[in-house]
C-alpha atoms as one frame of an Amber mdcrd trajectory, in Angstrom:
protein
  84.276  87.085 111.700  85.637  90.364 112.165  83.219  93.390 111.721  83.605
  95.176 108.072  84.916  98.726 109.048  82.969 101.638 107.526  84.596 104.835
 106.810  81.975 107.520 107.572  82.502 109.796 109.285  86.732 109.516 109.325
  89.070 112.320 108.672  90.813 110.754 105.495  94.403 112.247 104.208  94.828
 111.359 100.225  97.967 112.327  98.371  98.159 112.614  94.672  94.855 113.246
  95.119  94.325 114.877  91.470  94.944 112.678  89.753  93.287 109.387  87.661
  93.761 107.040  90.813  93.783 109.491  93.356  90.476 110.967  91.685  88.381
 107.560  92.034  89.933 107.220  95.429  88.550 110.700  96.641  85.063 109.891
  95.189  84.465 106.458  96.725  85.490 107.955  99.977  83.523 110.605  99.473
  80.456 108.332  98.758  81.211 106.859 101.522  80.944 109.344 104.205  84.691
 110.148 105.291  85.821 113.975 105.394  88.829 114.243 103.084  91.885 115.929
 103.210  93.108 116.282  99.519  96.707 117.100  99.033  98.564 117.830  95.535
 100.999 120.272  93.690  97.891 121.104  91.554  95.555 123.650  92.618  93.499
 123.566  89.814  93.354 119.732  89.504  92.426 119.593  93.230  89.530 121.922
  92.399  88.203 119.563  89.491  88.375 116.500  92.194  86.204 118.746  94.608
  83.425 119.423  91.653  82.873 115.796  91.777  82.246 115.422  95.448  78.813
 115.320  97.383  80.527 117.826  99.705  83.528 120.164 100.840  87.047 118.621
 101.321  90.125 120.562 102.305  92.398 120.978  99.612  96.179 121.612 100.608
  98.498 122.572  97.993 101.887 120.842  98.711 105.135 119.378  97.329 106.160
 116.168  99.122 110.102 116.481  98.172 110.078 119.250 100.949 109.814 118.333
 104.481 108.410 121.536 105.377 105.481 120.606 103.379 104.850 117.355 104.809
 104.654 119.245 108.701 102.547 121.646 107.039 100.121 119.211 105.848  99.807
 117.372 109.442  99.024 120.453 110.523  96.777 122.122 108.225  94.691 118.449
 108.617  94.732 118.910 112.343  93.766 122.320 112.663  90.928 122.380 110.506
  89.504 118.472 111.209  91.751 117.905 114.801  91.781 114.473 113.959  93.474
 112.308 111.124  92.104 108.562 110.860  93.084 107.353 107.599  96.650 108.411
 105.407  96.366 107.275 102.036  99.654 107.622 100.641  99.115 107.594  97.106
 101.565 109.947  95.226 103.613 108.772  92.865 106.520 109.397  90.509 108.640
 107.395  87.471 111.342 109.071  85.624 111.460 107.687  82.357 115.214 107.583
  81.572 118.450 105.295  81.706 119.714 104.726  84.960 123.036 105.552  83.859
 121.476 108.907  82.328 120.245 109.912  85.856 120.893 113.132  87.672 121.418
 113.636  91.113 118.166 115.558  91.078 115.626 112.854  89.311 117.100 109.892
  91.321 116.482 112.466  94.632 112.749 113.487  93.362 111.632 110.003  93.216
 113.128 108.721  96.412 111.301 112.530  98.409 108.021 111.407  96.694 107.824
 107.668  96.384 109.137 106.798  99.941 110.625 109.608 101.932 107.601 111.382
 101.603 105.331 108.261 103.061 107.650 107.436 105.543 107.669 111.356 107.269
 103.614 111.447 106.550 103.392 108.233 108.318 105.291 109.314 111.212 103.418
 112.658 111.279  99.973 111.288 111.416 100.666 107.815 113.572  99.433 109.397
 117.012  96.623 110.727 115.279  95.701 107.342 113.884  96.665 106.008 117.304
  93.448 107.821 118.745  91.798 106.594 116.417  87.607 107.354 115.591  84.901
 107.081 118.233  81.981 104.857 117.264  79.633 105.280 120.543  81.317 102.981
 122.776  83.661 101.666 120.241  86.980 102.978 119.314  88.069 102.573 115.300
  92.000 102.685 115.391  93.382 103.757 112.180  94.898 103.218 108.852  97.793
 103.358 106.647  97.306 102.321 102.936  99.535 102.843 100.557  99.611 102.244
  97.233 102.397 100.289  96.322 103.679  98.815  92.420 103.991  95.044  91.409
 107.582  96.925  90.931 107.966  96.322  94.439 108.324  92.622  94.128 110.136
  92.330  90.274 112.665  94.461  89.195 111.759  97.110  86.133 115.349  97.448
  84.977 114.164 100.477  82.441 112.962 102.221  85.717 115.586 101.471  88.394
 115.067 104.278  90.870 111.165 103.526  90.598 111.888  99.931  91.461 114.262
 100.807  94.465 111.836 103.414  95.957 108.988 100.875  95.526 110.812  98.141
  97.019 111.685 100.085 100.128 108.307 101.278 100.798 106.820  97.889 100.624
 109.304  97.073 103.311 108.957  99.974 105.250 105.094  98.906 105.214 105.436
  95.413 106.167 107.932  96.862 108.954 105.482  99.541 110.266 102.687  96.803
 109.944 104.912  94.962 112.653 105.336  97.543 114.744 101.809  99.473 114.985
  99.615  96.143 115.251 100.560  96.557 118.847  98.616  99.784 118.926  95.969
  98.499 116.925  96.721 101.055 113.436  96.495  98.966 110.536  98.956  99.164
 107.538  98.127  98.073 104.424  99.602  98.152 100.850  98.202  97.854  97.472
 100.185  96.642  94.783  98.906  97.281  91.103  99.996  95.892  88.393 100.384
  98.907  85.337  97.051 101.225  85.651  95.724 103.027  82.463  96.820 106.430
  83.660  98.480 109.425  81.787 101.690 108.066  83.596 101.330 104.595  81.979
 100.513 106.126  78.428 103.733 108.427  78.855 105.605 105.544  79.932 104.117
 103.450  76.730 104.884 106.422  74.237 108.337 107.512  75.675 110.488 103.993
  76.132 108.884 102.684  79.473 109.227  98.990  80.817 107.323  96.500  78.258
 106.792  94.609  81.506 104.100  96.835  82.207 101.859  95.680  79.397 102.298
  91.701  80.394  98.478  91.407  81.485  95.699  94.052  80.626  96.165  97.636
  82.566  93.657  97.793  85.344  91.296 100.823  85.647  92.114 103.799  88.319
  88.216 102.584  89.110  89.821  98.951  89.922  92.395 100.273  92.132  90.221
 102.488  94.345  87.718  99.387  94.668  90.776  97.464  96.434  91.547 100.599
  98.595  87.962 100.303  99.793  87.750  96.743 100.380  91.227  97.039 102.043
  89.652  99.756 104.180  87.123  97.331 104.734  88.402  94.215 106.045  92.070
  95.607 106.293  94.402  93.109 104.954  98.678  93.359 104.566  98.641  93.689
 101.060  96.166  93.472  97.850  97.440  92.203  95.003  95.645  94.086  91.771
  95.453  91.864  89.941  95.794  88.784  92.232  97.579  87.023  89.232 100.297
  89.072  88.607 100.861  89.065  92.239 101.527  85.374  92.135 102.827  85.177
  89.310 105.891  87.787  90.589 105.573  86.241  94.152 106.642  82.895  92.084
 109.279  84.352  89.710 111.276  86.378  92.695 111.435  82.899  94.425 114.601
  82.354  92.116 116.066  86.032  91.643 119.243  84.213  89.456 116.898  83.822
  87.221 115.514  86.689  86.308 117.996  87.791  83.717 117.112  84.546  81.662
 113.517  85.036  82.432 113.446  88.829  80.781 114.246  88.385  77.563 110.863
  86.191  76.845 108.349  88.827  79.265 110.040  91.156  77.702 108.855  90.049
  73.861 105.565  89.245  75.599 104.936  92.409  76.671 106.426  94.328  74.024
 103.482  92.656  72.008 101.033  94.154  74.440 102.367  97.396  74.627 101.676
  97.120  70.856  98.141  96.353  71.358  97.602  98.604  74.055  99.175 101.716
  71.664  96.652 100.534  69.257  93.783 100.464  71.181  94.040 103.996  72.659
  95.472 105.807  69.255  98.969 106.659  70.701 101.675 106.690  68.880 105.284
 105.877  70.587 106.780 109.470  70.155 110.224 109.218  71.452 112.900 105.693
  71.287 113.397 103.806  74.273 115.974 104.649  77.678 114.713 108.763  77.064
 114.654 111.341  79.991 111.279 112.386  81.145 109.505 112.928  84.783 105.884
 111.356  85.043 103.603 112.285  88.276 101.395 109.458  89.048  98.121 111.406
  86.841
C-alpha cells in the first residue's frame, strides 16, 4: 500500500484563497504543517484568512485574467519560499446571465480565471513541482489539485461559459495527469457538486441553474476535507459527493438525452432551491437569465 503523503513542511500555492472554500483549504493546510502561499484580488480578505492561521503565510495580491500576474505570482512564491510543491488552483468565477446576453468581456473573464489562469499557473510552477520536497533520503514530487465543478461532466445550460471553462479544465487535468506521471507530479481534480458559498446563494437569489440544488449543498469544510485526503493518497479525481458523481457519470453516458432528461431535474431541483431559500432566509431578489459576476466567495 502506498505511503499516505503528509504535507508539512511543503511550500503550498492556493488561489481564491479568501474565500469560503479557499478559507477551509488554507486552515487545514495550515494545521497541517505546509507554508502557504495565499493569492487573491482581496487584500483585506487575505488578511482575515491569515488571522486564522497558527502562523505567517505570504499573501500576494493578484488578478488571474492578467498574465503578468500569474509570472508575478511564480515569482513572488519563489523568491520568498524558492520552492513551490503544491498549486492548488482554486479560483473561481460564474456569471449569472443568458448566454445570449453575454459580452465579450464576461465570456473572456471566466475563461482568464476558470481555465486560462490554471493552465499558465500550472505551467509556471511544473519544474518547481518537478523538484519536488526532500524527506531525508526521500524525494516527495509534487501536486496539482484543482478544484473542478460536477459542471464539468453535465451541462448547466443557465451558465454556459461556466460549463465550457469547467469542462476544459477537467480535460486539461486528465491531459496533464498523462503527461506529468512520467515525472512523478501528481494531478488531481475535485469535482463538487453546488457548495453553500456566497456564490451559490447569489446564484440561488439571482436566476442560477436549479440543477445546483438536486442533492443537499456540501460545506466549504467538506470540500477542503477531499483536498486533504486527495493530498493524501492522491487520486485522478474526487467526486464530492460520490453520488452525484455517478449519477452525472451515468446520465452523460447518453448526451441525446439530456434535453428530455432536464425538464424533470429541473422541477426537482427547483423544489430544492425552494427549500434551500427557506432554510437560509433568502429571498430570490432578481427573475431568472439576469446579468451578474460571482467570484467563487
Amino acid at each position: 500500500m502506498t505511503a499516505t503523503r503528509n504535507p508539512a513542511g511543503w511550500v503550498a500555492v492556493l488561489t481564491g484563497a479568501a474565500g469560503a472554500i479557499g478559507a477551509e483549504i488554507a486552515v487545514a493546510l495550515d494545521a497541517a504543517g505546509a507554508r502557504l502561499a495565499l493569492v487573491d484580488l482581496n487584500r483585506e480578505a487575505l488578511e482575515r484568512v491569515q488571522d486564522r492561521l497558527s502562523r505567517p503565510a505570504q499573501l500576494i495580491v493578484a488578478d488571474l485574467t492578467r498574465p503578468e500576474d500569474i509570472g508575478r505570482i511564480r515569482a513572488e512564491v519563489i523568491g520568498h519560499h524558492g520552492a513551490c510543491h503544491l498549486l492548488i488552483n482554486n479560483a473561481g468565477v460564474v456569471m449569472v446571465e443568458a448566454f445570449e446576453r453575454s459580452t465579450p468581456e464576461t465570456i473572456e473573464t471566466e475563461l482568464r480565471v476558470n481555465l486560462l489562469a490554471p493552465a499558465l499557473l500550472s505551467r509556471e510552477f511544473f519544474p518547481w513541482l518537478c523538484l519536488g520536497f526532500q524527506s531525508g533520503r526521500h524525494t516527495e514530487r509534487g501536486q496539482i489539485v484543482n478544484i473542478v465543478s460536477m459542471a464539468s461532466i453535465v451541462p448547466i445550460a443557465e451558465s454556459a461559459v461556466y460549463t465550457a471553462s469547467k469542462f476544459g479544465l477537467r480535460g486539461l487535468m486528465l491531459a496533464l495527469h498523462q503527461r506529468f506521471a512520467a515525472r512523478g507530479v501528481h494531478v488531481s481534480s475535485i469535482l463538487p457538486g453546488a457548495v453553500d458559498t456566497g456564490m451559490l446563494r447569489h446564484e440561488a437569489t439571482h436566476g442560477g441553474s436549479a440543477l445546483n440544488f438536486l442533492s443537499e449543498p456540501q460545506t466549504a469544510r467538506q470540500i477542503a476535507q477531499a483536498v486533504m485526503k486527495t493530498i493524501a493518497r492522491p487520486r485522478v479525481e474526487r467526486y464530492v459527493p460520490m453520488s452525484d458523481g455517478v449519477s452525472g457519470l451515468l446520465v452523460m453516458l447518453f448526451p441525446g438525452l439530456l434535453s428530455r432528461l432536464t425538464p424533470l431535474m429541473s422541477v426537482l431541483g427547483e423544489r430544492g432551491r425552494q427549500r434551500y431559500l427557506r432554510t437560509r432566509g433568502l429571498v430570490a431578489v432578481t427573475p431568472r437569465d439576469t446579468t451578474g459576476p460571482v467570484t467563487r466567495p
